[in-house]
C-alpha positions in Angstrom: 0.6 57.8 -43.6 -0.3 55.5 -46.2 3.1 54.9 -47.5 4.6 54.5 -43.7 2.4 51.6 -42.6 2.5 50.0 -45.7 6.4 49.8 -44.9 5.9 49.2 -41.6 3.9 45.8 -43.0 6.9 45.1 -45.4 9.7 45.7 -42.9 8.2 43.3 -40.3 7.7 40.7 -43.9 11.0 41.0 -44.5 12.4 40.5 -41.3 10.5 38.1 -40.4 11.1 36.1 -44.2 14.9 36.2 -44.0 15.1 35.0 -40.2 12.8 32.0 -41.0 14.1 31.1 -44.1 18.0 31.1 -42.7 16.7 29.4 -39.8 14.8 27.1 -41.3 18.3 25.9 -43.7 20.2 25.9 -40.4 18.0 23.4 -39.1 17.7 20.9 -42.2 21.6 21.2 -42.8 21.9 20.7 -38.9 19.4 18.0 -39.0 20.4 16.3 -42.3 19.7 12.7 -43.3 21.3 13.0 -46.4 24.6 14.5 -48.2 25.1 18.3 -47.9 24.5 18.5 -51.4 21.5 16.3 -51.4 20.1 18.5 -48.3 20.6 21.9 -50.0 18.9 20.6 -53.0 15.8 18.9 -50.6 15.9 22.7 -48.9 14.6 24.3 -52.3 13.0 21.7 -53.3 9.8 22.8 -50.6 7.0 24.7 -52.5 6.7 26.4 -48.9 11.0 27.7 -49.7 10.4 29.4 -52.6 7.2 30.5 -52.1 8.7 32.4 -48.8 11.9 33.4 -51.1 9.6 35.4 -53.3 7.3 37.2 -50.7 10.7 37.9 -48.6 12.4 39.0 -52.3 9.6 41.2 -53.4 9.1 42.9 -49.9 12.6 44.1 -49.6 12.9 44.9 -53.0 9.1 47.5 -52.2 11.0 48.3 -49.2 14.7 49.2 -49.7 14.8 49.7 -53.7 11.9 51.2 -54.2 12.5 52.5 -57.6 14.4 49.5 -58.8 13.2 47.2 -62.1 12.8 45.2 -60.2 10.6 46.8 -57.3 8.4 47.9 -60.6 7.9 44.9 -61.2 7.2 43.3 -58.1 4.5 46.5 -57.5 2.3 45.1 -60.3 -1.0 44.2 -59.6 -0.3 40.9 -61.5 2.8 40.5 -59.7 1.8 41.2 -56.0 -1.8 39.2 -56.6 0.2 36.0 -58.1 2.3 35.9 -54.7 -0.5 36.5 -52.6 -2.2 33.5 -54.2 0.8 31.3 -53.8 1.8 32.2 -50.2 -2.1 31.4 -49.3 -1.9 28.0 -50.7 1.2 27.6 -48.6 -0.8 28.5 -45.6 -3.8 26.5 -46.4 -2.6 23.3 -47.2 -0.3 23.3 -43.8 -2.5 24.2 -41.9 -5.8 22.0 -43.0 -3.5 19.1 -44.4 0.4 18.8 -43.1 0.2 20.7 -40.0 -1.1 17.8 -38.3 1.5 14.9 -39.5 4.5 16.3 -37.4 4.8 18.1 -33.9 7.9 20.4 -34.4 9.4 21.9 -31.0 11.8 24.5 -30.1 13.3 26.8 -33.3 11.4 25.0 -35.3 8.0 25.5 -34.4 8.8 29.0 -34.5 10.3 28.7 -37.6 7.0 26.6 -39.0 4.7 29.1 -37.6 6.4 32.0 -39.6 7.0 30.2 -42.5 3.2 28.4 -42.8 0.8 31.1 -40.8 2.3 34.3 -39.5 3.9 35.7 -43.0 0.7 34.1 -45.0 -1.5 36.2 -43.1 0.8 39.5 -42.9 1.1 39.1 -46.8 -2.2 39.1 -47.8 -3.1 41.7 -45.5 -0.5 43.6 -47.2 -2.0 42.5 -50.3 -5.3 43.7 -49.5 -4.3 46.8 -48.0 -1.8 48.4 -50.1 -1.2 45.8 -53.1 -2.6 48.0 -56.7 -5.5 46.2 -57.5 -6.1 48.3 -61.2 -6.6 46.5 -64.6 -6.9 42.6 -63.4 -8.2 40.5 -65.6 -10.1 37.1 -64.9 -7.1 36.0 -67.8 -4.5 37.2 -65.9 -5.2 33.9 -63.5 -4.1 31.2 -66.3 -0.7 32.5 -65.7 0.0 32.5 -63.0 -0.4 28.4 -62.8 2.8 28.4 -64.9 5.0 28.6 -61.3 2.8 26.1 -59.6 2.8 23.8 -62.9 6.7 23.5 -63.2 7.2 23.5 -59.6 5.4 20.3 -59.8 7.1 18.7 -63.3 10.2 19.4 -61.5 9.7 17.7 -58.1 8.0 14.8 -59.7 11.1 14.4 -62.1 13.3 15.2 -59.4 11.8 12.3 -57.0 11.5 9.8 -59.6 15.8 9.7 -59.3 16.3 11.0 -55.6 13.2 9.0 -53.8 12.3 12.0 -52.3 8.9 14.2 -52.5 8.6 17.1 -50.3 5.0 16.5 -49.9 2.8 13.3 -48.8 0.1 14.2 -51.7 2.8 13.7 -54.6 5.0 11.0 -53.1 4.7 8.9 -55.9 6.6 6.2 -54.0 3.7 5.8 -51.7 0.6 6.7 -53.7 1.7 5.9 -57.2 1.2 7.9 -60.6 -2.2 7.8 -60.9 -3.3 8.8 -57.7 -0.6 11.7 -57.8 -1.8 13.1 -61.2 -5.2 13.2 -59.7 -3.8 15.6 -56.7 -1.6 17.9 -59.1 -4.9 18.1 -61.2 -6.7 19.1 -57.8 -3.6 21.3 -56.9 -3.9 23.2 -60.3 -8.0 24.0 -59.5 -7.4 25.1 -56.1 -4.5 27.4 -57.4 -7.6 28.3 -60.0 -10.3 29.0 -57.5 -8.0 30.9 -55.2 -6.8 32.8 -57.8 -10.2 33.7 -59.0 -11.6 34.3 -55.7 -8.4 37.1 -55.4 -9.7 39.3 -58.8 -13.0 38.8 -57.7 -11.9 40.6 -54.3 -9.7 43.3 -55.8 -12.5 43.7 -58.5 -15.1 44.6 -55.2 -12.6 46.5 -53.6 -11.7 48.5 -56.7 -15.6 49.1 -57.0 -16.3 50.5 -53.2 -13.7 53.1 -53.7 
């Protein structure tokens, strides 16, 4: 019983991952302002992409190849608590921060509700539900800044050729160095916190059992 709605949870991750992340490329190649090329590379250049990409990976990895490498590895406490750190910050800063600079219609509302709020939430229910939650350490957290950390190198190297930042809070165009060092420095504390506050949960829940 345990094992069935846990896949139920992943099966309705996965589809729901794939559909809005092949969606959501239909609609920025459909909707392009820039060269195919250029487009493809703006497409994985959003946090909120990869971030997706690895939830949807990792679920159908748990879900179809179950006794895969990789599926081991993606069942690691580590592993599963990283992503369910990352996917939350996706959903948080939407939804308190970007959600309210754009009004998307159609496709891709549907698409930006998936992407920003409905997966979030189904992953770290998963997370909390199912997710092994043994032998996590309060270290294990400086690690996992390491995604965040180059994700953040890159776009900022990235924009400072192309023009383009995928965010407001790092368009160093608008804001300029200073004031976007200060926001990755705030980025990296929140990914601390959060990532904190996620061992100290699995840490209580490990304890009630």
């Amino acid at each position: 019983m345990h094992l069935k709605s846990r896949n139920i949870f992943l099966f309705i991750l996965v589809i729901a991952g794939w559909f809005a992340l092949i969606a959501q490329f239909y609609l920025i190649i459909e909707n392009r302002v820039a060269s195919l090329a250029e487009t493809v590379a703006r497409y994985f250049g959003f946090f909120t992409i990869l971030t997706n990409i690895l939830v949807a990976v990792c679920c159908t990895f748990l879900l179809f190849k179950p006794g895969s490498v990789a599926a081991r590895f993606f069942s690691k406490a580590t592993t599963q608590t990283a992503i369910a750190v990352y996917i939350t910050v996706v959903g948080l800063i939407y939804n308190i921060i970007l959600r309210f600079l754009w009004k998307p219609e159609g496709l891709q509302m549907i698409v930006d509700e998936l992407l920003h709020t409905v997966i979030p939430l189904l992953f770290i229910v998963q997370w909390y539900l199912y997710a092994p939650k043994q032998g996590l350490k309060w270290k294990d957290i400086f690690p996992w800044l390491i995604y965040p950390l180059l994700y953040l190198i890159y776009t900022l190297f990235r924009g400072s050729f192309s023009g383009f930042y995928p965010y407001p809070f790092i368009n160093a165009n608008e804001l300029g160095y200073n004031k976007v060092w200060i926001n990755c420095i705030g980025l990296l504390i929140f990914f601390l916190f959060l990532s904190s506050l996620f061992v100290a949960i699995a840490k209580l829940t490990i304890k009630r059992k």
